[in-house]
C-alpha positions, 0 to 999 in steps of 0.5 A: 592340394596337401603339400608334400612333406614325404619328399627329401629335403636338403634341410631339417628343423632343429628342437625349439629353445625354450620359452627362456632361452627363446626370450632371451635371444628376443631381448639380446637381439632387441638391444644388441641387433636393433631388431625392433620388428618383432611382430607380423600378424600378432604373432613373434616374427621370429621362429623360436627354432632354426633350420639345419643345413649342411655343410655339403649342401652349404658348399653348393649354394654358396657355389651358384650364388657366386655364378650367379653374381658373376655373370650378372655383373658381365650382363650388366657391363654390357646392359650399360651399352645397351640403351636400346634395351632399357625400355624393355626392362620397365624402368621409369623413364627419368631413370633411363635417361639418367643412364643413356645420357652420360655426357662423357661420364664414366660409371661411378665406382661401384667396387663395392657389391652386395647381391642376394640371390632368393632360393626355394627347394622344389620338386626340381632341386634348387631354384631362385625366384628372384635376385636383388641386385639393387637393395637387399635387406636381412643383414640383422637377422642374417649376421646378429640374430643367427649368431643369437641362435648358433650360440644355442645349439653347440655344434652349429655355425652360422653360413657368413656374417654379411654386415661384418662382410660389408664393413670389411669391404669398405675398410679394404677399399677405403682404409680405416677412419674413412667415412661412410654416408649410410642413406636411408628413410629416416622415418622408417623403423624398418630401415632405420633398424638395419642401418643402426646396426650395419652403422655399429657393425662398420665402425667395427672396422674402423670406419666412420659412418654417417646416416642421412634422408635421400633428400639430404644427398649432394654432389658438391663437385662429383664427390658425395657429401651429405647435408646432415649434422654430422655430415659433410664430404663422404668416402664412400656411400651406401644406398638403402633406397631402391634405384627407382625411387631416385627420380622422386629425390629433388635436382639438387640432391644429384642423384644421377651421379649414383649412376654416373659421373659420380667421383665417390665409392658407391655400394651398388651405383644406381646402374645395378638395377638392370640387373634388378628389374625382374624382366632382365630375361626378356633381354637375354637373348639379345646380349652376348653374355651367355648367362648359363647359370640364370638359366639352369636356376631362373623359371621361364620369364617373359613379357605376359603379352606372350601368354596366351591365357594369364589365368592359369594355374602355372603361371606367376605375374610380377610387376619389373620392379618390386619389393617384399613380394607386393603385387606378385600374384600366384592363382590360387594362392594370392587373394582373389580380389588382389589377383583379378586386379594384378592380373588386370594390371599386367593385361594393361601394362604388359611392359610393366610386368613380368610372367614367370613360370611357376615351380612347385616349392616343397614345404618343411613341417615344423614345430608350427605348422608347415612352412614355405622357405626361402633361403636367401644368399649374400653375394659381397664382393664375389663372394658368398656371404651368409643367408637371410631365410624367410618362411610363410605357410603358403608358397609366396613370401611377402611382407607377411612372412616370418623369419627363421634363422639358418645354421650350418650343421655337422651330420651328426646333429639331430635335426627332426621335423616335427614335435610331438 
């Protein structure tokens, strides 16, 4: 079946730069951004044109995006209470404990929060597919690269510089000269890229940073410490290593202190993923937060044990706990060998995944082709605070996908959706 291209949409591609002006905001965004992924399937992982929205449309976004964010941080206050619940949202057992088992600890200090909501366009307006409350990615392109691009096209603006919002964020908390332990995989370039650039875009602020290996992590005493050359006791932590994968981190990193008894400011503690797992709405009926918002934007999600038939067309399978759109299987969309082994999956571990309505995502033509979007919207400290977009030629974003960057546009710029 075609997509509908005819429908109205809240967006509209501008012309492309030229092939000179395209590749100087490649090489500005090489150097200046450390954006070294540059390439998805041979082809530039950067579209050479960006998406116009308004600002009325814009507003609105923002607007939910921030709903969004406050009632998930209500639900997660009351899902720290409730351990009985833990088992339902698929988190590994080690992780469970480390939050049931407190011992008297308090919550570490999270007042540093980063949440990034993913929207899609559909033939029922606005809806998200999913939020990451634990670990989001995107700060280069949606803060350096959009920038890049806003500088193109007179007139535009980006929607919010997220890495600048960050490291405001710390320097309100901490104060200027405190030091920030940025944890990552140091071995790859992907992290690497963005936590070179959020580490300049923080000493913008005044602040000092220091960029570690997970493996390298202590607690000496409650306070966050890292082991590194230029380590040593730390102000405040940022974590890009998803909250799962603490368990596999040896004893003697501490890191049950990310969640608990941790005496440092930690942006987003390990706790956020209870908000994380994709199966936080099989809980939802049983907490007292009332989550309307979720609600009216989130598709139908529950437990595929109360799916009578998984191979259906209007259906979505997505493991509890998962990144860049790996093993989320759509019929009909997804490859057939990986669908028949994610659908047997979900039918074995049921516990382990979830089955979320699936909505109709309206495509956008463009210069290359037709596009699938997905805004994604930062949420810092309440706040909404720029947009990371993806596009992909199919409705499923994964690690194949390209990026595109997003401008807000005054009325009277000329969008078009389509080059002859």
């Amino acid at each position: 079946m075609m997509p509908d291209t005819t429908a109205v949409l809240p967006w509209r591609i501008a012309e492309p730069l030229t092939p000179e002006r395209y590749g100087q905001v490649l090489r500005r965004a090489i150097f200046d951004c450390c954006k070294w992924h540059i390439q998805v399937e041979g082809r530039h992982v950067l579209c050479p044109f960006p998406l116009l929205l308004d600002r009325a449309e814009w507003v609105g976004l923002a607007r939910r995006a921030e709903e969004l964010a406050r009632e998930a941080l209500e639900a997660e206050g009351e899902l720290l209470t409730r351990t009985d619940l833990h088992h339902e949202l698929g988190l590994p057992r080690s992780l469970r404990q480390c939050l049931a088992s407190s011992g008297g600890a308090a919550p570490t200090c999270g007042t540093v929060r980063v949440m990034r909501f993913d929207f899609h366009w559909t033939t029922d307006g606005w809806r998200i597919s999913e939020a990451n409350m634990d670990v989001a990615g995107g700060y280069i392109e949606a803060s350096g690269v959009t920038q890049l691009f806003a500088d193109a096209y007179p007139g535009c603006r980006i929607a919010g510089d997220p890495a600048g919002a960050l490291g405001a964020a710390f320097r309100r908390y901490l104060g200027a000269g405190a030091r920030v332990g940025m944890m990552h995989l140091t071995v790859h370039v992907e992290d690497r890229q963005i936590m070179l650039y959020l580490a300049r875009r923080m000493q913008e602020h005044g602040l000092v940073t220091c960029l570690f290996s997970p493996r390298q992590l202590q607690f000496p005493h409650g306070a966050a410490a890292a082991a590194s050359d230029d380590g040593g006791a730390l102000d405040g932590l940022f974590r890009f290593f998803p909250a799962e994968w603490l368990p596999q981190l040896p004893a003697q990193t501490g890191w049950p202190k990310l969640a608990r008894g941790g005496r440092t400011l930690t942006c987003n503690p390990a706790y956020a993923v209870l908000t994380q797992s994709k199966r936080f709405p099989v809980v939802w009926d049983r907490l007292a937060t009332p989550l309307p918002t979720w609600r009216t934007l989130l598709p139908e999600t529950c437990c595929p044990r109360r799916v009578g038939c998984l191979d259906q067309d209007d259906w979505v399978l997505k493991p509890a706990l998962g990144h860049e759109g790996h093993n989320i299987g759509i019929r009909g969309v997804t490859g057939t060998a990986d669908w028949l082994r994610i659908r047997r999956q979900a039918r074995w571990t049921p516990d382990a995944w979830v089955a979320q309505r699936r909505f109709k995502t309206l495509a956008v033509p463009t210069p290359e082709g037709i596009l699938y979007p997905c805004l994604g919207v930062y949420v810092i400290d309440g706040h909404a605070a720029g947009t990371y977009v993806r596009v992909a030629s199919r409705p499923l974003i994964d690690d194949r996908s390209r990026e595109i960057a997003l401008l807000i546009a005054p009325s009277n710029v000329e969008g078009t959706s389509h080059v002859a």
